[in-house]
N, C-alpha and C positions, 0 to 999 in steps of 0.2 A: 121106454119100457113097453114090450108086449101086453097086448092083453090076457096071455094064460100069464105070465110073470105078473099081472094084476092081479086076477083072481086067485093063483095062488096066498100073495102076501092079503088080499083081502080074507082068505078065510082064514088067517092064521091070525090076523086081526079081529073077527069074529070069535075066537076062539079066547082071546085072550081078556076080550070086551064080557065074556063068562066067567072066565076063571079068577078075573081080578074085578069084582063089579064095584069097587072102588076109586080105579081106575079109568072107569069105561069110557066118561064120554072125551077123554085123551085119546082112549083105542077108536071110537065111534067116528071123529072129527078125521084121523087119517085114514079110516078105511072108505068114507066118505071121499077124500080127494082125491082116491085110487076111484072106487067108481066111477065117477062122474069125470076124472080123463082131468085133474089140474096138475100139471104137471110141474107148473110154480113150485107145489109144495112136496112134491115126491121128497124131497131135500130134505123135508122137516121129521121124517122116518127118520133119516139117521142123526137127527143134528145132536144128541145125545152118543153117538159113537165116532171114539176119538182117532186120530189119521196111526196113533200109535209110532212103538220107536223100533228103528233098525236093529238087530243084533249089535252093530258095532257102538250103535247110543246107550243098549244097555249096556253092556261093557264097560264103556264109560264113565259110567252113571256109579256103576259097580267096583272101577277102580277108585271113583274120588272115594266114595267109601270106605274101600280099605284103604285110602289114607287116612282117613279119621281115625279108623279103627286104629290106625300104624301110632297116629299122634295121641289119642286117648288112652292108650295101655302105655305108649312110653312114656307120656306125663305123669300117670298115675303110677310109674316102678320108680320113678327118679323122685315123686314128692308124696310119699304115702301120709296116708290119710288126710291131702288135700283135698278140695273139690276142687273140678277141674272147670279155670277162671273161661266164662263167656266168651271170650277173643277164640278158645282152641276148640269150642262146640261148634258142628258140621248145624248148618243154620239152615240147609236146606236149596230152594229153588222157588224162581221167581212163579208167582202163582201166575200171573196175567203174561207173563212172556217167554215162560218155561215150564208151561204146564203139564206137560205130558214128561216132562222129568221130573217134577214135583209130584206126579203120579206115578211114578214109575216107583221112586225113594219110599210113598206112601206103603206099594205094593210088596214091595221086595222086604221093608220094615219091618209094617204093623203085620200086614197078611199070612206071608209066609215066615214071619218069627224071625228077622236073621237081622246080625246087628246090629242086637238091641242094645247092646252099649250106647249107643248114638242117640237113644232116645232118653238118655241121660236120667232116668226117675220116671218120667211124665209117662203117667198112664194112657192121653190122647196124647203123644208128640204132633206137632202141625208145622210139618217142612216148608211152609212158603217163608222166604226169605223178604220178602216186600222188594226185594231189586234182582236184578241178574247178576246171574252167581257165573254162570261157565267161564266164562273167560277167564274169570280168576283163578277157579281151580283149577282149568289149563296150566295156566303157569305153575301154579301150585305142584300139579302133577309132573313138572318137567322136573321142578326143582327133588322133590319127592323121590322120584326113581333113582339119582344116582344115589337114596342114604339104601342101609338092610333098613328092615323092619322095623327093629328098634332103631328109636333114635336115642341123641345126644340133647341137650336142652337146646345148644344151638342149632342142632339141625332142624328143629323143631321150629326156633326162630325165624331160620332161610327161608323154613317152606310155608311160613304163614306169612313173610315177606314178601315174596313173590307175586 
């Protein structure tokens, strides 16, 4: 990193070492290691910001979704006024190895409101699943596409088989 791309980030570090004096001596400690040229720690500015997902991961992220969505409306027209049994609720993504789609689920959920069927009740829903989830709902989704929308109790079965 340049030294104007230094000084820049350092007075935006000063500035913020003001506006949040709460904060500061987090802000003071890295405008510090920009000063003084430790370039060890440049890393540590962002280690708070995440590498993020492709358009095609959210996509993905967004179809397992609407398969939930597909299996929780069609459980619920075939068995009214059940609750709909644990095994067929979207359980989320592994926090520790699927993070950034556990965060993406969080985003898309609570943030911008969508899907909330999937949060089943829960005022905080908390998508981490404690294990890895893709691969299954790969398969999931393979088996998923060939039903419509709605399913059948069995299709329903297939695709939580999978």
């Amino acid at each position: 990193m340049d030294k104007l791309k230094r000084y820049e980030l350092i007075n935006q570090l000063l500035i913020l070492e003001k506006l949040y004096p709460e904060e500061a001596d987090y802000y003071a400690r890295n405008r510090k290691a920009l000063e003084n040229g430790y370039e060890l720690h440049y890393s540590w500015l962002t280690e708070n910001i995440s590498d993020g997902l492709s358009e095609e991961e959210c996509k993905e992220v967004l179809d397992i979704l609407d398969m939930y969505r597909s299996i929780t409306f069609s459980w619920q027209r075939l068995n009214e006024d059940e609750e709909l049994p644990e095994k067929l609720k979207f359980r989320g993504f592994d926090g520790n190895n699927e993070t950034a789609l556990m965060g993406y689920v969080q985003y898309f959920v609570i943030d911008l409101e969508r899907f909330e069927e999937l949060t089943y009740g829960k005022e905080h829903p908390y998508f981490n699943s404690h294990c890895p989830m893709l691969d299954k709902y790969r398969r999931m989704l393979s088996v998923w596409r060939q039903y419509d929308f709605d399913l059948t109790e069995d299709q329903i079965a297939s695709v939580m088989e999978a």
